[in-house]
C-alpha positions as CSV (number, residue, x, y, z in Angstrom):
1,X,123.2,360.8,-16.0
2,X,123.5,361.2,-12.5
3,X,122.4,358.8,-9.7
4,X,120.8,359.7,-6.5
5,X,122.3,357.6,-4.0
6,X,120.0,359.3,-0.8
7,X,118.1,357.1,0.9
8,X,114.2,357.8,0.2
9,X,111.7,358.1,3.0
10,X,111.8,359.8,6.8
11,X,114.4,357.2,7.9
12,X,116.6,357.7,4.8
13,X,116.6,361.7,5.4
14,X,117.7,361.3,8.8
15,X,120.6,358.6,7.9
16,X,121.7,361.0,5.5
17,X,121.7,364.3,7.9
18,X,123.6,361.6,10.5
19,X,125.9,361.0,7.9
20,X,126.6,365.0,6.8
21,X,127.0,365.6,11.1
22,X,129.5,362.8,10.9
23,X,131.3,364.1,8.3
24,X,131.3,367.8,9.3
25,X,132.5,366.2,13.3
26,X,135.6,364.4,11.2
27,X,136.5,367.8,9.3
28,X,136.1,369.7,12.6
29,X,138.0,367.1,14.5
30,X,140.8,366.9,11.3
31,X,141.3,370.6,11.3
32,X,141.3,372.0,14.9
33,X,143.1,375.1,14.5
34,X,141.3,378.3,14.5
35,X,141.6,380.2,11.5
36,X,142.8,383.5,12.2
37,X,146.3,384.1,12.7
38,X,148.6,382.2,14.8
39,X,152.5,380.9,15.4
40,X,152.4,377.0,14.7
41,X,155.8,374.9,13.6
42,X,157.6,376.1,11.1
43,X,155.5,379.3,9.4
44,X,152.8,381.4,10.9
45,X,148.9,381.8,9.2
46,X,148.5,384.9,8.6
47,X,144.2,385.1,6.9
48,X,142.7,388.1,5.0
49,X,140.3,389.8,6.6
50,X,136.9,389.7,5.1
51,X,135.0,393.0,3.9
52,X,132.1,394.2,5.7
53,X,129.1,393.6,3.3
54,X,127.6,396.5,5.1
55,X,129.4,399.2,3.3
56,X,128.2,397.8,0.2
57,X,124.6,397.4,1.1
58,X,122.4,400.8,-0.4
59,X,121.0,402.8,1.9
60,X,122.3,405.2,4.9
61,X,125.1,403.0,6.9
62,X,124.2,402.1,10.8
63,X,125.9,402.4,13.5
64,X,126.5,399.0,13.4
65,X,128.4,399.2,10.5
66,X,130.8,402.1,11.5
67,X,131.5,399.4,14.6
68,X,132.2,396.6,11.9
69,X,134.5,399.0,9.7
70,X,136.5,400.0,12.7
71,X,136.9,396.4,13.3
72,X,138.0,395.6,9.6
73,X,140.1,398.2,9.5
74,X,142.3,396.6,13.0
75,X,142.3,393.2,11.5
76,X,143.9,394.9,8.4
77,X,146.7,396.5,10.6
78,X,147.2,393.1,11.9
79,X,146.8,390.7,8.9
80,X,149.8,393.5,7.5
81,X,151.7,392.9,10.3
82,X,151.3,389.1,10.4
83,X,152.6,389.3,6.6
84,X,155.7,391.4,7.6
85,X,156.7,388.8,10.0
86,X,156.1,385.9,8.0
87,X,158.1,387.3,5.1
88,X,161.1,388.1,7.7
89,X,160.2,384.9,9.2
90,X,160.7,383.4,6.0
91,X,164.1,385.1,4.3
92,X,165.9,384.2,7.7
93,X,165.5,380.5,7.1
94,X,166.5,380.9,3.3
95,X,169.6,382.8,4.7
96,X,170.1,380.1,6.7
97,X,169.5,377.4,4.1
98,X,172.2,379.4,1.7
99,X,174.6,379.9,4.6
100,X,174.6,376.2,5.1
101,X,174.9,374.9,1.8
102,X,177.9,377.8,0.9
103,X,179.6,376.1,3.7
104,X,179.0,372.4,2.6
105,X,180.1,373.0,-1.1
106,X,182.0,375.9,-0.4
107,X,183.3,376.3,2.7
108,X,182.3,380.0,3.3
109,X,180.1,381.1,5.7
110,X,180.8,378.6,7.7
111,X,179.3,379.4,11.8
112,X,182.2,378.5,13.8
């Protein structure tokens, strides 16, 4: 069974859109960071371009659409490029992480 907890009436619709702006201001203050790819601590974002839906759509393609395949087709070369840095980014600090703990149990690779 499932219970409608929405307020009935005018005023009730309005409390409830105030209360979905509310919400979607605290996600929106929560979360501030764009989402497309950038250096923050520790690892970088690195987000998958979306397809354009335009090559997908029957019919002749526009002009348009050329313009929005171009466009995909950059974000690619960069989304690839943000994954090869992240991935170096990434075996770096394990090399360090392995270095150090060689040298704690160890004592090779020590940096002097």
């Amino acid at each position: 069974m499932i219970i409608d907890r929405r307020p009935r009436g005018a005023r009730g619709r309005a409390l409830f859109r105030l209360g979905i702006l509310a919400a979607t201001a605290a996600a929106g203050a929560a979360f501030p960071a764009p989402a497309f790819s950038q250096a923050s601590a520790g690892f970088t974002l690195c987000v998958q371009p979306g397809q354009p839906a335009c090559v997908f759509t029957p019919g002749r393609p526009t002009e348009a659409c050329g313009r929005d395949v171009e466009a995909y087709i950059a974000s690619v070369f960069r989304y690839r490029e943000c994954l090869a840095k992240e991935g170096e980014r990434a075996i770096r600090e394990s090399n360090d992480v392995i270095d150090h703990w060689r040298c704690r149990e160890r004592g090779e690779r020590c940096r002097k």
